[in-house]
C-alpha positions as CSV (number, residue, x, y, z in Angstrom):
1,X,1.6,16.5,1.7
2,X,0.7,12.6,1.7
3,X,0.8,11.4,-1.8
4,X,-2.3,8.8,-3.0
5,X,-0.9,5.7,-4.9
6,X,-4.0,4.1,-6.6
7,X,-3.5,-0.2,-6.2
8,X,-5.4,-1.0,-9.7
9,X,-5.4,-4.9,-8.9
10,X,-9.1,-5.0,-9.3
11,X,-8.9,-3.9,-12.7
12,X,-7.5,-7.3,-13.2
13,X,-9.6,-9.3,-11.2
14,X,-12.6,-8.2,-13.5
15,X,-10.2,-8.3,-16.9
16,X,-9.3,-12.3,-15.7
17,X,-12.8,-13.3,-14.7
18,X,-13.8,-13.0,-18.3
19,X,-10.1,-13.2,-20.4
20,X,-8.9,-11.2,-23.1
21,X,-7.6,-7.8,-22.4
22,X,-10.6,-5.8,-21.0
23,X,-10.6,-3.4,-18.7
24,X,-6.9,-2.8,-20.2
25,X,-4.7,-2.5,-17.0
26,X,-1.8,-0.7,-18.7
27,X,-4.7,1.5,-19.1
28,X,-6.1,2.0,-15.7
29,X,-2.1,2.9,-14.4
30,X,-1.9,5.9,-17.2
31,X,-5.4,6.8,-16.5
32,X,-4.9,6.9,-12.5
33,X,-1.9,9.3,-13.5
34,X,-3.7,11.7,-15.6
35,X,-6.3,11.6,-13.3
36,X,-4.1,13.1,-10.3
37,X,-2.8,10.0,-8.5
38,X,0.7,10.7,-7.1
39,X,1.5,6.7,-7.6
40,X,0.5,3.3,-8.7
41,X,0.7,0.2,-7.1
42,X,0.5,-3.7,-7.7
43,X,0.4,-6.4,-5.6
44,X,1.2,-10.1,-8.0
45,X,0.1,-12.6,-6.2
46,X,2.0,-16.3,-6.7
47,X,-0.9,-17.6,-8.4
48,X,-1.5,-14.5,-10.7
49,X,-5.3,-14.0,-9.7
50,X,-5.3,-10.7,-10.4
51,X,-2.4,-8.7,-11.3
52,X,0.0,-10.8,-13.3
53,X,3.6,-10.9,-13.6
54,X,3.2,-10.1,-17.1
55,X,1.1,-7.1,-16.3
56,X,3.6,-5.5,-14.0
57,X,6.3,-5.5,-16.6
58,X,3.6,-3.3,-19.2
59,X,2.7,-1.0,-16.5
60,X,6.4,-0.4,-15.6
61,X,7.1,1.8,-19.1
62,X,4.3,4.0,-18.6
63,X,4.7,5.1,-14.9
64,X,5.7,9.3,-14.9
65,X,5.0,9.3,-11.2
66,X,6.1,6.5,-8.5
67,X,5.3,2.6,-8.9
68,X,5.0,0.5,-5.9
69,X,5.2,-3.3,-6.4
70,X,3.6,-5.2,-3.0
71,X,4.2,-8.6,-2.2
72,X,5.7,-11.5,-0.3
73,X,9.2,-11.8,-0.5
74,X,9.9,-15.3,0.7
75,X,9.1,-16.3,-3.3
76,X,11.9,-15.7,-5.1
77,X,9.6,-15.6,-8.3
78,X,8.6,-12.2,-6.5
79,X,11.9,-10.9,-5.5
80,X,13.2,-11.9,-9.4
81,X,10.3,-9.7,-10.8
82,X,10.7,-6.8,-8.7
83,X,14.4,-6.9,-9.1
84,X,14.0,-6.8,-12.7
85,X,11.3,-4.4,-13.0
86,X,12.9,-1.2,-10.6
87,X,9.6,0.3,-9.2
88,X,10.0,3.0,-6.7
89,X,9.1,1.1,-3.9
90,X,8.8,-2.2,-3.0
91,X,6.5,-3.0,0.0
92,X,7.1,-7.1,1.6
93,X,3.9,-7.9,3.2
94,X,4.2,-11.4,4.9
95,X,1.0,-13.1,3.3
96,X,0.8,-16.4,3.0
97,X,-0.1,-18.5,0.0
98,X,-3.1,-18.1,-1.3
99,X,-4.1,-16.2,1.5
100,X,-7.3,-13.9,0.2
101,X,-6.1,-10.5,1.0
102,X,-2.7,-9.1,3.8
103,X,-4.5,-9.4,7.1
104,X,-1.3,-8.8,9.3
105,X,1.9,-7.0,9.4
106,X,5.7,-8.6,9.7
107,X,6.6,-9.2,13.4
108,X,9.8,-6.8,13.1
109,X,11.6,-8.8,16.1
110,X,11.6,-12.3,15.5
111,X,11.8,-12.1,11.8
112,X,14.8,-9.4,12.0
113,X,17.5,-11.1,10.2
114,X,15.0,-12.2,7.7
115,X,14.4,-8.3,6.9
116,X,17.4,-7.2,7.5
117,X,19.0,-9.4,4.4
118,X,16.3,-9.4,1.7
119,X,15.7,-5.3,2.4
120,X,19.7,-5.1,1.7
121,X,18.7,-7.0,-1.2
122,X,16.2,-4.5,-2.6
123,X,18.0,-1.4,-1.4
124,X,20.9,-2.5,-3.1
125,X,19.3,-2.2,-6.2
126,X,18.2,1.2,-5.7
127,X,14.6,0.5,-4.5
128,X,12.7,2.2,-1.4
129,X,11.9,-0.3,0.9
130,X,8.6,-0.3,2.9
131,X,7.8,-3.0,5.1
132,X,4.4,-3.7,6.1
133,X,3.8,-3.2,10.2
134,X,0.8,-3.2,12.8
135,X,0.4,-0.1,14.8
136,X,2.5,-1.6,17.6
137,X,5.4,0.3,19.4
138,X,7.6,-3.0,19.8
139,X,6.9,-3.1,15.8
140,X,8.2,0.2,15.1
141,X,11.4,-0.2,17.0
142,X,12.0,-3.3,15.5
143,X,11.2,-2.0,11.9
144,X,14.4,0.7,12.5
145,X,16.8,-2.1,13.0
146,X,16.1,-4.0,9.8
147,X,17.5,-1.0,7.6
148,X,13.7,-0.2,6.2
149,X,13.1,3.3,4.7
150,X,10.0,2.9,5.8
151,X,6.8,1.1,7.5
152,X,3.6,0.8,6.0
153,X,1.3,1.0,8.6
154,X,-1.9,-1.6,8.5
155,X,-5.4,-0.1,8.9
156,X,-7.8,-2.7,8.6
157,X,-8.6,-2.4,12.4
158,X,-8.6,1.3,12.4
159,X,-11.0,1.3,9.0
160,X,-13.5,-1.4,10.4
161,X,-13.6,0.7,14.0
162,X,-13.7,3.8,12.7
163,X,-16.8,3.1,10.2
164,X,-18.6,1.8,13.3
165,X,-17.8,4.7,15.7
166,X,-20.2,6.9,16.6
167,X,-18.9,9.4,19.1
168,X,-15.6,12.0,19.0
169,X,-14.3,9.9,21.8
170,X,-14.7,6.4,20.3
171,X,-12.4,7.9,17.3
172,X,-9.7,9.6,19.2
173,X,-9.3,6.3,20.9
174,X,-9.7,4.3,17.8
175,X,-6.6,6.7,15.8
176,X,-4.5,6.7,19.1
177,X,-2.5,3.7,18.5
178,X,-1.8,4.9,14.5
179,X,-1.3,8.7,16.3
180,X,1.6,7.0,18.5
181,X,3.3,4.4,15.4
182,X,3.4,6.9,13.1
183,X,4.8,9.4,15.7
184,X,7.5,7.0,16.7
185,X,8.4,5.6,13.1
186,X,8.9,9.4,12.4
187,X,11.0,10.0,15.7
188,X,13.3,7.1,14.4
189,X,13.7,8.6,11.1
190,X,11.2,6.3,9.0
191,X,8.5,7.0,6.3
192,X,5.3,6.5,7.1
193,X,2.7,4.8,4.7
194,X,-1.0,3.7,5.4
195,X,-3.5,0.9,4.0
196,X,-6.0,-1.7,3.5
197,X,-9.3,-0.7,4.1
198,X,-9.3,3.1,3.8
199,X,-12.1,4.7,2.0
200,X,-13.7,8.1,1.8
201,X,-15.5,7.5,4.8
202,X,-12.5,7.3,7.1
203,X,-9.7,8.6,5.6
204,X,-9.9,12.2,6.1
205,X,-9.6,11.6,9.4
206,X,-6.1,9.4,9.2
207,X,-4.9,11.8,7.6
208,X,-5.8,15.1,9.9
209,X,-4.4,12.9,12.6
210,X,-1.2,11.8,10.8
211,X,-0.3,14.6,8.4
212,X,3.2,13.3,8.1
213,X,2.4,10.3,6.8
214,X,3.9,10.0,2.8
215,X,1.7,7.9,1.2
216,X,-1.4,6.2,0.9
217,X,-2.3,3.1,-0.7
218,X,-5.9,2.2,-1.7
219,X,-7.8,0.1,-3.9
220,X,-10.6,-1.9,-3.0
221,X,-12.9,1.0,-2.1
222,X,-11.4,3.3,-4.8
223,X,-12.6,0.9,-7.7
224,X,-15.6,0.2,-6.1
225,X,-16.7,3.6,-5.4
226,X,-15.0,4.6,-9.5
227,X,-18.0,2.2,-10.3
228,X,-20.6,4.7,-9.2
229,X,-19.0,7.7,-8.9
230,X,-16.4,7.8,-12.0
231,X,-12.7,6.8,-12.3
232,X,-11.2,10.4,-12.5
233,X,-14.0,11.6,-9.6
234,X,-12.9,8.6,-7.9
235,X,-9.1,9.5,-8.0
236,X,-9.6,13.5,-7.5
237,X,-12.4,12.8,-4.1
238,X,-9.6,11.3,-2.8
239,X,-7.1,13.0,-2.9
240,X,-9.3,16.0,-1.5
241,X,-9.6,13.9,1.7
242,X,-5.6,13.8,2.4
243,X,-5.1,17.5,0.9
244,X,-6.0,18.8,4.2
């Protein structure tokens, strides 16, 4: 069954753009929790514009389910916090700085001793190590030799495509290349997780297509549609879209 982990950054974008402590962030992780989410995740950015490193070190306390911690691990500032905070699962995503949202996953081959030492780094520790990948073959098999437990597989084009399909065929050809990573990172004996971008218009169908994924991440759309629809609604719509 692939398990939701709710990313409650934008919790904190709203909390910072006004100061103080509201909407309460520790609050939004226990609340994700009791409202069915399987996991919570964080992605600290160097500059602290939403989450902060602060934040992620409250949160860590009150987690009964899995934390994931995203980020960049070429700052050490990053690598510091998650290696003193023990999440479940750390997820390196090669963003730049200040770069507005991930928009790209790690090329697996030439950045292979790269991965392969700081993933040692993290596994040592006794952290799950997810590294995030585009739906690429080449990635895949390149992912497998850095020692990663698993890959989290980048949606954006899938999301955008799929919301703009209109026809059974335009889908199946849109999914394909997911349909064929994930079925390759599973033939190699990696996890499989999914995000950016998925929302409750699209991700029923990821997951019909992928049911051995293990996780979902999602945020963005989430929170946005917890605005009109309810945070606890929010949570439980969807985790009726991957219960398939």
């Amino acid at each position: 069954m692939i398990k939701l982990s709710v990313n409650i950054n934008k919790f904190a974008t709203i909390r910072n753009s006004r100061g103080g402590n509201n909407p309460n962030v520790v609050k939004a992780a226990i609340d994700a929790q009791r409202f069915g989410a399987d996991g919570v995740t964080v992605h600290p950015r160097p500059d602290e514009r939403h989450i902060t490193y602060k934040d992620v070190h409250d949160i860590k306390p009150i987690i009964t389910t899995e934390f994931n911690i995203e980020g960049n691990p070429t700052e050490k500032k990053f690598v510091d916090l998650v290696l003193s905070v023990l999440p479940t699962q750390v997820t390196l995503v090669p963003d730049a700085i200040g770069q507005l949202t991930s928009n790209h996953g790690w090329d697996t081959i030439k950045h292979k001793n790269y991965l392969l030492e700081i993933i040692q780094v993290f596994k040592s520790a006794g952290i799950r190590v997810s590294i995030f990948v585009d739906p690429v073959i080449q990635m895949i098999d390149g992912a497998v030799e850095t020692g990663t437990d698993r890959v989290e597989l980048y949606t954006e084009g899938y999301a955008i495509n799929y919301n703009a399909s209109k026809t059974k065929e335009e889908k199946a050809t849109i999914i394909t290349p997911y349909i064929l990573a994930a079925q390759r990172a599973k033939d190699l004996k990696l996890g499989v997780n999914a995000g950016h971008d998925l929302d409750l218009k699209n991700l029923k169908f990821f997951a019909q297509n992928i049911p051995w994924a293990d996780e979902v991440s999602i945020g963005h759309a989430l929170i946005c549609d917890a605005l009109y629809l309810g945070y606890e609604n929010a949570v439980q719509m969807y985790k009726r879209q991957i219960h398939i």
